[in-house]
C-alpha positions in Angstrom: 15.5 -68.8 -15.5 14.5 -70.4 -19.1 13.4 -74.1 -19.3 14.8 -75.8 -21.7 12.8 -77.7 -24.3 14.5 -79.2 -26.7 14.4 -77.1 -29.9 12.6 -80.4 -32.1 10.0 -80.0 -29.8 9.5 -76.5 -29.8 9.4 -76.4 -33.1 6.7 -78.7 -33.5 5.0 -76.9 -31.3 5.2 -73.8 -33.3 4.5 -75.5 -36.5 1.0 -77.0 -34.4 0.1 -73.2 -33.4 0.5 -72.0 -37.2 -1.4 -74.5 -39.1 -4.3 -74.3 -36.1 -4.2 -70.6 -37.2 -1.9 -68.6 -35.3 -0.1 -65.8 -37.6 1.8 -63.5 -35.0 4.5 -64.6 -32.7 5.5 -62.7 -29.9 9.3 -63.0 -29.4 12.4 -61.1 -27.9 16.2 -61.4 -28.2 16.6 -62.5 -24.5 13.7 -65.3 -24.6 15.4 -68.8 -24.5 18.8 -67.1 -23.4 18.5 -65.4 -27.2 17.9 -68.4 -29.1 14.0 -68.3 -30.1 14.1 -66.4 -32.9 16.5 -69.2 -34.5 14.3 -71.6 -33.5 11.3 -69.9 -34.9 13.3 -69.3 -38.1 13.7 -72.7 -38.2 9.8 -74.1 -37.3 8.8 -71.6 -39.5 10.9 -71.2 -42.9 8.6 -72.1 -45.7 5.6 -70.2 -44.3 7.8 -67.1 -43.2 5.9 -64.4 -45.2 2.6 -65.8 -43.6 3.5 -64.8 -40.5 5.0 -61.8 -38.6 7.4 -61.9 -35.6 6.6 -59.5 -33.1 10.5 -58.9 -31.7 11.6 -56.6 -28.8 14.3 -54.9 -27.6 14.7 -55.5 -24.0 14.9 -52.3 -21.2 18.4 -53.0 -20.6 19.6 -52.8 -24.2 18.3 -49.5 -25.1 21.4 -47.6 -26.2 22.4 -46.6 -29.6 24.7 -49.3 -30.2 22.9 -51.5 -28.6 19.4 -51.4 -30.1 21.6 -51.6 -33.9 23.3 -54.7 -32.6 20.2 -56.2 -31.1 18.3 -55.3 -34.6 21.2 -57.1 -36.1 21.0 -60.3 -34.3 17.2 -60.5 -34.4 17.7 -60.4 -38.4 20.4 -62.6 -38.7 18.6 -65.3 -36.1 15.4 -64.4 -37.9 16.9 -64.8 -41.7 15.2 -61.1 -42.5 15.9 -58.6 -44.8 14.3 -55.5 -43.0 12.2 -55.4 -39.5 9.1 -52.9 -39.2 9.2 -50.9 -36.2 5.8 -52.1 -34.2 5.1 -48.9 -33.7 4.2 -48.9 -37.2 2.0 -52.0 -36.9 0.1 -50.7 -34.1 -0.5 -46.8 -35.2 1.7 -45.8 -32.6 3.3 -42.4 -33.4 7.3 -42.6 -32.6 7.0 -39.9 -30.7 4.5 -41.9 -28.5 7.3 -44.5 -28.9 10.0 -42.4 -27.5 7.7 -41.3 -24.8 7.8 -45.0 -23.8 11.2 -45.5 -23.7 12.3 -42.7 -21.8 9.3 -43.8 -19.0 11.3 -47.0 -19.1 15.1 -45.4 -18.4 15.9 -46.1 -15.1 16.7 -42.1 -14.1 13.1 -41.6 -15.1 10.8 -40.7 -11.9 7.3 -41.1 -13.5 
């Protein structure tokens, strides 16, 4: 489903988007068959508290266990200490945020 880019490349093209200004990244543990936030770990290393990853949990992943051991990965990929739930970063109530993901359980009929 991915192409594949070789990471050198990717990572130039990262480095390309931050000094032309860009701050956010949008990524997920599934994008690049979970490798992306290594590779943005690595383009991004000596800027990494000028910019802010925008990670997700995927749909299919939204268990207990699951969501710990995604949040796990996505720091250990990532090299972070803490993530910030984007609720926070978008005023989004967690209740508004559970709302969301029981719309997106599959037994949901909304």
């Amino acid at each position: 489903m991915w192409v594949r880019i070789e990471d050198a490349n990717s990572i130039k093209s990262i480095r390309v988007a931050y000094e032309a200004g860009i701050t956010t990244i949008d990524t997920a543990e599934v994008y690049v068959e979970g490798d992306s936030e290594g590779i943005l770990a690595e383009a991004l290393s000596d800027v990494r508290t000028h910019v802010e990853y925008a990670t997700k949990v995927f749909a299919n992943h939204l268990k207990y266990e699951q969501v710990i051991e995604a949040c796990d990965r996505s720091l250990t990929k990532q090299a972070l200490e803490k993530l910030c739930p984007i609720a926070l970063l978008h005023n989004c109530t967690f209740a508004q945020l559970a709302l969301d993901w029981l719309i997106a359980q599959p037994q949901t009929n909304l």
